[in-house]
MDTraj code that builds the backbone (N, CA, C; nanometers):
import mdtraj as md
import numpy as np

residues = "UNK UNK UNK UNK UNK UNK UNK UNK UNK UNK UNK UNK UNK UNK UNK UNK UNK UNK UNK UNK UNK UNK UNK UNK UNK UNK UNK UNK UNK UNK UNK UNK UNK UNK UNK UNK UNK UNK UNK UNK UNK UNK UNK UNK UNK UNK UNK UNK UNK UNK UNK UNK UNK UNK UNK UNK UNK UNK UNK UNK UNK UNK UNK UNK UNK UNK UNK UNK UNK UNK UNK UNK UNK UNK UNK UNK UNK UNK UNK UNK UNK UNK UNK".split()
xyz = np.array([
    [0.0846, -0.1169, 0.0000],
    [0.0000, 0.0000, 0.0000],
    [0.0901, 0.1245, 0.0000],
    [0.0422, 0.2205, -0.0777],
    [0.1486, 0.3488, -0.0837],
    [0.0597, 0.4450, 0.0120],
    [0.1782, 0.4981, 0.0639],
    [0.1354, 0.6675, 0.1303],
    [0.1891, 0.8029, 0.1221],
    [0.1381, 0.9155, 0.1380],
    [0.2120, 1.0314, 0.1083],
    [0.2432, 1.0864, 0.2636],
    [0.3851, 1.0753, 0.2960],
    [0.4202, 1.1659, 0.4002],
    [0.5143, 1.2314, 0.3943],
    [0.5560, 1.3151, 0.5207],
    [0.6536, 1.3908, 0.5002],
    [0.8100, 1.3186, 0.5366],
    [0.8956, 1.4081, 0.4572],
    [1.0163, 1.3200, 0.4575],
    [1.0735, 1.2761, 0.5543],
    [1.0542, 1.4167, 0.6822],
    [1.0841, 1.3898, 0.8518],
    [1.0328, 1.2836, 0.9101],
    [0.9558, 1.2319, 0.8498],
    [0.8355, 1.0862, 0.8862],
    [0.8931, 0.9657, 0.9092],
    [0.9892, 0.9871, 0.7595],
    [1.0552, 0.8625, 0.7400],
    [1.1694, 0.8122, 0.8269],
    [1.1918, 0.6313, 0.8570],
    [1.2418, 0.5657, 0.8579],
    [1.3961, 0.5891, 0.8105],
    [1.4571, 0.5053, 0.9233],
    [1.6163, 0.5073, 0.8444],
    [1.6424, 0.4119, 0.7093],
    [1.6403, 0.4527, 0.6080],
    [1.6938, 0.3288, 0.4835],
    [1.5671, 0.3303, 0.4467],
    [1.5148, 0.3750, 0.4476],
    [1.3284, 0.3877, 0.3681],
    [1.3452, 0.4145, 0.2726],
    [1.2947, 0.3982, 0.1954],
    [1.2742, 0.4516, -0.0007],
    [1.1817, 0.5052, -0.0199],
    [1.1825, 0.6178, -0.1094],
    [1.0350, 0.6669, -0.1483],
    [1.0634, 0.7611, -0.2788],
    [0.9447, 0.7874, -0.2988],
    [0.9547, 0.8665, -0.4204],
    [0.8793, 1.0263, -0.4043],
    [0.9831, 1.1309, -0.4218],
    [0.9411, 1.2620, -0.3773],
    [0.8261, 1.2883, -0.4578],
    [0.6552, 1.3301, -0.4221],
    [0.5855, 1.3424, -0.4862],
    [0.5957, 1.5722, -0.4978],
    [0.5854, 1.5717, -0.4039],
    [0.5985, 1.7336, -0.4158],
    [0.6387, 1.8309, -0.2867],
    [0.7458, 1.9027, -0.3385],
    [0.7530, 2.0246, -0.2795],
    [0.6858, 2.0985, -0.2086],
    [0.6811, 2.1453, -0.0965],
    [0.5644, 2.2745, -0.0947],
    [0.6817, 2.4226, -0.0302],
    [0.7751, 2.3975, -0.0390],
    [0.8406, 2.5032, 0.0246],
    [0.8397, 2.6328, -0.0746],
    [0.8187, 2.7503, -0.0624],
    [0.8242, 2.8476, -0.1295],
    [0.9542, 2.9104, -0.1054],
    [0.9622, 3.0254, -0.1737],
    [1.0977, 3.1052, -0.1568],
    [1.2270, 3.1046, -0.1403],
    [1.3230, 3.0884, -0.0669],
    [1.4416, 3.1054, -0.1219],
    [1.4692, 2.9089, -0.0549],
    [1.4008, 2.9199, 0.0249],
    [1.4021, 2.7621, 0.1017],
    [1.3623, 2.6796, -0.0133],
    [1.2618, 2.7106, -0.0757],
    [1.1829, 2.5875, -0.1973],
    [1.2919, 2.6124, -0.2874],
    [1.3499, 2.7738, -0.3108],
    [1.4614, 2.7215, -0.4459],
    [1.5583, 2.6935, -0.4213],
    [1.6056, 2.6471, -0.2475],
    [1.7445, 2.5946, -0.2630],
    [1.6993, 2.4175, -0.2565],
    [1.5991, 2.4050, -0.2029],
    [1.5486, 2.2443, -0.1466],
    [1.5618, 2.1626, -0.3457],
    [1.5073, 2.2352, -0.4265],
    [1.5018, 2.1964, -0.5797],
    [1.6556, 2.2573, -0.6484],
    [1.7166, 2.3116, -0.5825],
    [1.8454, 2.2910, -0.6511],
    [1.9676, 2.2773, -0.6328],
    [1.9056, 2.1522, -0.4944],
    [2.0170, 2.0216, -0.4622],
    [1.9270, 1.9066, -0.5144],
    [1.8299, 1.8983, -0.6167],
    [1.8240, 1.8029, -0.7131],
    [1.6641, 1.7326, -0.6188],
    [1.6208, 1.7914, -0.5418],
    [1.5161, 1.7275, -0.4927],
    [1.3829, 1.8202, -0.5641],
    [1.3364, 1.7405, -0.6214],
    [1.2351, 1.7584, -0.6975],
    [1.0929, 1.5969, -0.7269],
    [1.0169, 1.6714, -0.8318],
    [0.9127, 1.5434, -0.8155],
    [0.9177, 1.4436, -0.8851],
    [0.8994, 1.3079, -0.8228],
    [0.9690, 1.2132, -0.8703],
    [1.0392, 1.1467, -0.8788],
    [1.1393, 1.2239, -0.7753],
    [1.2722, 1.1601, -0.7557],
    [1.2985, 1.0233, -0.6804],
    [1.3418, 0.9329, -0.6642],
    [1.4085, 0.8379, -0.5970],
    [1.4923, 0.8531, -0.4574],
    [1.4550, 0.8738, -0.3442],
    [1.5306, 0.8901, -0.2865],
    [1.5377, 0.8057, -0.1261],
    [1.6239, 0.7743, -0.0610],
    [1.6553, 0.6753, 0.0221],
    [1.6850, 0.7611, 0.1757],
    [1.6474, 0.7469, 0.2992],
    [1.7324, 0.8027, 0.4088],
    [1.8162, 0.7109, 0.4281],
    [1.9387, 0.7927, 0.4568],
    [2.0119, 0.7541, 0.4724],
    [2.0797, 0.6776, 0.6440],
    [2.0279, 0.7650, 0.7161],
    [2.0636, 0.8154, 0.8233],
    [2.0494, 0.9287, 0.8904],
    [2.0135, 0.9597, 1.0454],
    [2.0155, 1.0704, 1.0834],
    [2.0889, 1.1064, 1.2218],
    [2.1376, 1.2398, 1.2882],
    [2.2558, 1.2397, 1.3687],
    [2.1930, 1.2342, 1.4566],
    [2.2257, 1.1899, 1.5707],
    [2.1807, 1.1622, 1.7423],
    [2.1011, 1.2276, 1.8121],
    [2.0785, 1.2978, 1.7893],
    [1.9201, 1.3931, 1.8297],
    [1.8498, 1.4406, 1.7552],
    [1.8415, 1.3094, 1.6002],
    [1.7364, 1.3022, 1.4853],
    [1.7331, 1.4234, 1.3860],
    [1.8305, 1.5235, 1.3917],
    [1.8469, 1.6695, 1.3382],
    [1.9588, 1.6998, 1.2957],
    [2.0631, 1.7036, 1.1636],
    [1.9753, 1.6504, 1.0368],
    [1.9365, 1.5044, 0.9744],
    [1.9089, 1.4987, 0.8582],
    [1.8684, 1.3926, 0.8369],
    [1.9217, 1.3440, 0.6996],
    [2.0070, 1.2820, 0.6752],
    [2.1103, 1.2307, 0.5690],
    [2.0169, 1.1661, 0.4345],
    [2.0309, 1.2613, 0.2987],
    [1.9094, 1.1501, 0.2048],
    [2.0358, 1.0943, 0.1298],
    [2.0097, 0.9916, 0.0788],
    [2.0498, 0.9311, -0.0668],
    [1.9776, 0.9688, -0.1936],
    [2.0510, 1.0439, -0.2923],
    [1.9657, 1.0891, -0.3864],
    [2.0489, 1.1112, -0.4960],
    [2.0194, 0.9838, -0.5962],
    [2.1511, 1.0087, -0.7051],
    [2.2357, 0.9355, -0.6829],
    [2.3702, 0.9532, -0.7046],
    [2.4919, 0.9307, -0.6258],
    [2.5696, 1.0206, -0.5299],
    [2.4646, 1.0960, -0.4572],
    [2.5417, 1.1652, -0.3673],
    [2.4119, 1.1605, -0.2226],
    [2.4688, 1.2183, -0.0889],
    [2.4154, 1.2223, -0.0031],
    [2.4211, 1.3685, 0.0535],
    [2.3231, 1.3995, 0.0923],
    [2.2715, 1.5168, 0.1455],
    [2.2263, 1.5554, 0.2715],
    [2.2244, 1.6499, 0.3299],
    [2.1462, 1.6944, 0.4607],
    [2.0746, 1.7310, 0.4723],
    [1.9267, 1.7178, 0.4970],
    [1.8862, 1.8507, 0.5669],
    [1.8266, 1.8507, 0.7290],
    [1.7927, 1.9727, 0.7452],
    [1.6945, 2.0551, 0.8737],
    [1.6032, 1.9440, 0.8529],
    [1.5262, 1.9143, 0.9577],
    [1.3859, 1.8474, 0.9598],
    [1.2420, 1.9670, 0.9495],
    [1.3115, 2.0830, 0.9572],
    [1.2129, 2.2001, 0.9573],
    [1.2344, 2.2071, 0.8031],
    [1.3149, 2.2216, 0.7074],
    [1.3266, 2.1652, 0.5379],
    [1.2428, 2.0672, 0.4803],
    [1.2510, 1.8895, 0.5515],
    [1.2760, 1.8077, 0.5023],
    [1.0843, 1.8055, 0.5508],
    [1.0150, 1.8946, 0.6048],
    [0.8847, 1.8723, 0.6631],
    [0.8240, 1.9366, 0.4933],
    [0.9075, 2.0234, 0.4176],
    [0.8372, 2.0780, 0.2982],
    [0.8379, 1.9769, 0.2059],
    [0.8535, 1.8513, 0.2187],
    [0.8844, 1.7842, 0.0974],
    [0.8075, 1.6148, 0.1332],
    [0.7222, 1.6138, 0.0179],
    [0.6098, 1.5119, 0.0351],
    [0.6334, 1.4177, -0.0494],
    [0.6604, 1.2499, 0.0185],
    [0.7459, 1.1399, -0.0094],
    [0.6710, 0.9858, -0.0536],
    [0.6331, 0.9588, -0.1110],
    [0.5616, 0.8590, -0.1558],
    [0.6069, 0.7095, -0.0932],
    [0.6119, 0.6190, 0.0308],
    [0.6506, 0.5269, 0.0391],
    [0.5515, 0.4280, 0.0241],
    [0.6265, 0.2807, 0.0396],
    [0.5062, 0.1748, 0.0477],
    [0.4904, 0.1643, 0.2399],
    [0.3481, 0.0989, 0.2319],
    [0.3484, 0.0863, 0.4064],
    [0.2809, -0.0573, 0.4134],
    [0.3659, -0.1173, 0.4557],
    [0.3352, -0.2599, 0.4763],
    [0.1425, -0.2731, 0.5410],
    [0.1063, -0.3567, 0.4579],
    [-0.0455, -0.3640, 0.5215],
    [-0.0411, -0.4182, 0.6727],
    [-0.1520, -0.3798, 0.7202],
    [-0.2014, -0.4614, 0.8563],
    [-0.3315, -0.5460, 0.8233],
    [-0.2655, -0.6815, 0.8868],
    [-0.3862, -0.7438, 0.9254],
    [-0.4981, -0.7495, 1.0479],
])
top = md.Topology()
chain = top.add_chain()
for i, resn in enumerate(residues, 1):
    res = top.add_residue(resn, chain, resSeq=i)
    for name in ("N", "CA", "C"):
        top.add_atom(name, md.element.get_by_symbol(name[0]), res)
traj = md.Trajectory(xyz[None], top)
């Protein structure tokens, strides 16, 4: 089953697929031009010891961000069903 959440949501080593942006202004045009945009493929990587930042895999490179960033950006994963 797929869901749309936010990227801060996610799991360490989770996969998902960035469905959309919502950050405006100078935050939305730097968040889209470190390559995060819609559609994308992207993996957490990891995050540092008091969960702030939060390491993506995206491409062949790895990235950081703020969790106050990573809350503008809406992530398509699968979510295991419940029985």
């Amino acid at each position: 089953m797929k869901k749309i959440i936010k990227m801060r949501q996610m799991s360490d080593n989770q996969k998902g697929i960035i469905r959309k942006v919502s950050a405006t202004g100078d935050v939305g045009r730097r968040i889209r031009e470190m390559g995060l945009v819609k559609d994308t493929p992207i993996r957490i990587q990891g995050r540092a010891p008091l969960k702030d930042p939060v390491a993506v895999k995206i491409r062949d490179f790895v990235l950081t961000l703020r969790n106050n960033e990573a809350s503008n950006i809406l992530v398509e994963v699968d979510v295991p069903e419940q029985d």
